[in-house]
C-alpha positions in Angstrom: 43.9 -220.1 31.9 40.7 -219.6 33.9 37.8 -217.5 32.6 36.6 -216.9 36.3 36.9 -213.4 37.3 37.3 -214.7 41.6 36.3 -210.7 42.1 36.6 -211.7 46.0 39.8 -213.2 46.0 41.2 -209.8 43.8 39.5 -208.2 47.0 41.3 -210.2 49.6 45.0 -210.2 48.2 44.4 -207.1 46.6 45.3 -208.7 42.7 43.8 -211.2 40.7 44.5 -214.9 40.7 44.4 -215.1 36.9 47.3 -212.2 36.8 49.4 -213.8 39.4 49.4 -216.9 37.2 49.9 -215.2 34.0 53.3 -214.0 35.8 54.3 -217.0 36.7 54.1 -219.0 33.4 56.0 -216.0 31.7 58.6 -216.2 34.5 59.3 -219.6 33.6 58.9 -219.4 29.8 61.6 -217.0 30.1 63.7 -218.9 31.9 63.6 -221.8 29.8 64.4 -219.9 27.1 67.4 -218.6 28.4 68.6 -222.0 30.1 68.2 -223.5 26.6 70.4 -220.6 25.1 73.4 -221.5 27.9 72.6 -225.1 27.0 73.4 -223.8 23.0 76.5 -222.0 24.1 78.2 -224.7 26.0 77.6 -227.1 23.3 78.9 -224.1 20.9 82.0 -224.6 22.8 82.5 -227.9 23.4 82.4 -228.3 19.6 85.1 -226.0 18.7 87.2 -228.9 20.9 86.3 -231.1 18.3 87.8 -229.9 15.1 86.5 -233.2 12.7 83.4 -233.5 14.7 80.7 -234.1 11.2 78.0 -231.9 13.8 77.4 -228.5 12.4 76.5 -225.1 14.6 73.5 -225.1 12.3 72.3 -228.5 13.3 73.0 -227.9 17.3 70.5 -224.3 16.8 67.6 -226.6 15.2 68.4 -229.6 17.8 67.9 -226.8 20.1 65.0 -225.4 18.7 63.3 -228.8 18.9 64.2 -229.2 22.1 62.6 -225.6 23.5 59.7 -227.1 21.3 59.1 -229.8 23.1 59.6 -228.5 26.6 57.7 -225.7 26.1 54.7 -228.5 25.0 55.2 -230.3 28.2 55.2 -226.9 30.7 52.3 -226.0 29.2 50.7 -229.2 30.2 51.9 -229.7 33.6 51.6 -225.8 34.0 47.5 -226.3 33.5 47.6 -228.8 35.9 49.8 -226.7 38.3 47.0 -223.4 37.8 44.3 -225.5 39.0 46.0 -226.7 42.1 47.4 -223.2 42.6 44.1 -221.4 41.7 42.1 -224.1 43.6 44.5 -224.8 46.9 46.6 -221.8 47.3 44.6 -218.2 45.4 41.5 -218.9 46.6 39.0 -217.6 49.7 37.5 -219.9 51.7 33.4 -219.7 52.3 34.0 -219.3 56.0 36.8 -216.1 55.6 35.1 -212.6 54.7 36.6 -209.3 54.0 36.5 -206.8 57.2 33.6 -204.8 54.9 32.1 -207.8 54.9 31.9 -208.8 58.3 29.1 -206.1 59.2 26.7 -208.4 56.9 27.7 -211.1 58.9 26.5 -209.3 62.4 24.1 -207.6 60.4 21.8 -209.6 57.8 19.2 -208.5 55.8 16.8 -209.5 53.4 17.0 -208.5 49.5 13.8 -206.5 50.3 15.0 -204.6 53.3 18.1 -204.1 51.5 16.3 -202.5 48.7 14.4 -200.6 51.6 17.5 -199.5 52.6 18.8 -198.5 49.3 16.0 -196.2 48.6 15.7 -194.8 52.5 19.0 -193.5 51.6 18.3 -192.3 47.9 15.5 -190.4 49.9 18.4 -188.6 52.3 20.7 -188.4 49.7 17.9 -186.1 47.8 17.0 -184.5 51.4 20.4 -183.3 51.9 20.9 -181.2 48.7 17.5 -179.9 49.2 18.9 -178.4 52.7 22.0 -177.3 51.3 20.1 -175.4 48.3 18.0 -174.0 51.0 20.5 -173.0 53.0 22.8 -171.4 50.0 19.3 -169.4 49.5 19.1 -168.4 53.1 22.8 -167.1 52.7 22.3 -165.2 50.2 19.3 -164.0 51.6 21.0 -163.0 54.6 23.7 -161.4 52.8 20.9 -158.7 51.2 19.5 -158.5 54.5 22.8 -156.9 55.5 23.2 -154.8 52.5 19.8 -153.3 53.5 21.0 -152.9 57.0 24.1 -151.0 55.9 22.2 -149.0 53.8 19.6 -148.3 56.4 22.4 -147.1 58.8 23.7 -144.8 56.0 20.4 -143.5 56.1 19.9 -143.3 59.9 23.0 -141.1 60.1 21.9 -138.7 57.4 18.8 -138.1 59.2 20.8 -137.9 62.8 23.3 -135.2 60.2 20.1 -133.4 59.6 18.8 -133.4 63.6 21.6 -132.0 64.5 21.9 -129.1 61.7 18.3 -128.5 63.0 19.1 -128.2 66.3 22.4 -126.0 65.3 19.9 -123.5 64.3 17.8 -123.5 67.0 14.9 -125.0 65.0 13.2 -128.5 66.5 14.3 -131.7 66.3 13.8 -133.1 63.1 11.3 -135.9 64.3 9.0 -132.9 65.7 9.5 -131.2 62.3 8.1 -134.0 60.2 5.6 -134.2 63.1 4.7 -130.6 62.3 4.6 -131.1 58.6 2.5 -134.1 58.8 -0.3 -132.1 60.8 -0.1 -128.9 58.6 -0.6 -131.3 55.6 -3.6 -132.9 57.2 -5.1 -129.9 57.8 -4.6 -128.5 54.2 -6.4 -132.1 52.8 -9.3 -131.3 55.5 -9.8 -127.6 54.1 -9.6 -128.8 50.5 -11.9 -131.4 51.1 -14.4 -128.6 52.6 -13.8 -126.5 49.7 -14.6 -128.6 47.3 -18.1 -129.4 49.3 -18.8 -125.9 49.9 -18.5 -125.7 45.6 -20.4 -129.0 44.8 -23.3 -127.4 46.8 -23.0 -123.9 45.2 -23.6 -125.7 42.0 -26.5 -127.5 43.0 -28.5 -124.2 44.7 -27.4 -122.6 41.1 -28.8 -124.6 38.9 -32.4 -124.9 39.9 -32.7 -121.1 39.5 -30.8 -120.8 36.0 -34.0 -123.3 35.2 -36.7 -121.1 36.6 -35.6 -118.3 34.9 -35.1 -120.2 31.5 -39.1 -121.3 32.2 -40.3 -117.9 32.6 -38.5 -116.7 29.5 -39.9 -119.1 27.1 -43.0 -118.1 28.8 -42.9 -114.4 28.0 -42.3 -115.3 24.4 -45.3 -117.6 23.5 -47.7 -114.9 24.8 -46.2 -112.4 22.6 -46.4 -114.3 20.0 
């Protein structure tokens, strides 16, 4: 049986050559097989006619055996023959017939080197594309914190409107002009601080100078004692 794989022609019919032919020759080693088992039975028979008949069932299974021998020897011969003619003549893809895939090649050519140009162009695009769609999982999931922040700014939004409005109830400003208020007030309390703490940093500097005079004229009253 042939070695050749004929990929194309398992393309084109849609099996193999090789497997076609393997069906075939069992086919027909089975049938031989059974023809020479009817050929047994009716020489079975036709010797139970003849009672004195010196031929023995034993003899008629071994002339039979022979015979499937030797017919199988010569099928296998002419059935080489036949897979060549078959494989060659009948399961086989002429150079001028191409697959419909195959066709666009045809319209199409291209060099090994542009195909490989190709082939790597589209490596490229194939790595481009799951860099978008990482990029855009990460902007989904971006987006989707985005709106958790927005729904817990709102929640905040209407507490502070809650609060507004229970300033208003009683007759107090609105709660913007409150914060406004507080704001100021604070600023003014940092301004005063800040002037207090001037007002003392120079209060310690007029101090000291005199704390020194008197220390001077202190030790000077005691050497002239002494």
């Amino acid at each position: 049986m042939s070695v050749d794989p004929m990929m194309y022609e398992a393309q084109f019919f849609g099996f193999t050559p090789q497997t076609c032919i393997l069906r075939i020759y069992l086919a027909c080693q089975d049938y031989l097989c059974e023809v020479m088992l009817v050929v047994e039975k009716v020489m079975m028979k036709k010797l139970e006619s003849f009672p004195n008949c010196d031929i023995s069932p034993f003899q008629i299974r071994e002339s039979t055996e022979k015979c499937l021998l030797f017919l199988k020897e010569r099928f296998n011969v002419l059935f080489c023959k036949m897979e060549q003619m078959l494989l060659k003549l009948v399961l086989s893809v002429p150079q001028n017939v191409l697959l419909p895939k195959d066709k666009v090649h045809e319209q199409y050519p291209c060099t090994k080197e542009e195909f490989e140009f190709l082939q790597k162009e589209t490596e490229q695009l194939q790595q481009r594309c799951k860099a978008e769609a990482y990029a855009r999982e990460a902007l989904l999931a971006e987006l989707e914190e985005q709106k958790q922040v927005q729904a817990e700014l709102e929640k905040i939004l209407q507490w502070f409107d809650g609060l507004d409005n229970v300033f208003r109830e009683h007759g107090n400003s609105s709660l913007k002009e409150s914060f406004a208020f507080m704001v100021q007030n604070a600023r003014k309390l940092q301004d005063v601080k800040n002037e207090i703490e001037l007002k003392s940093k120079k209060l310690k500097l007029d101090k000291a100078p005199s704390c020194d005079i008197r220390l001077r004229s202190r030790m000077e009253k005691h050497v002239t004692k002494k």
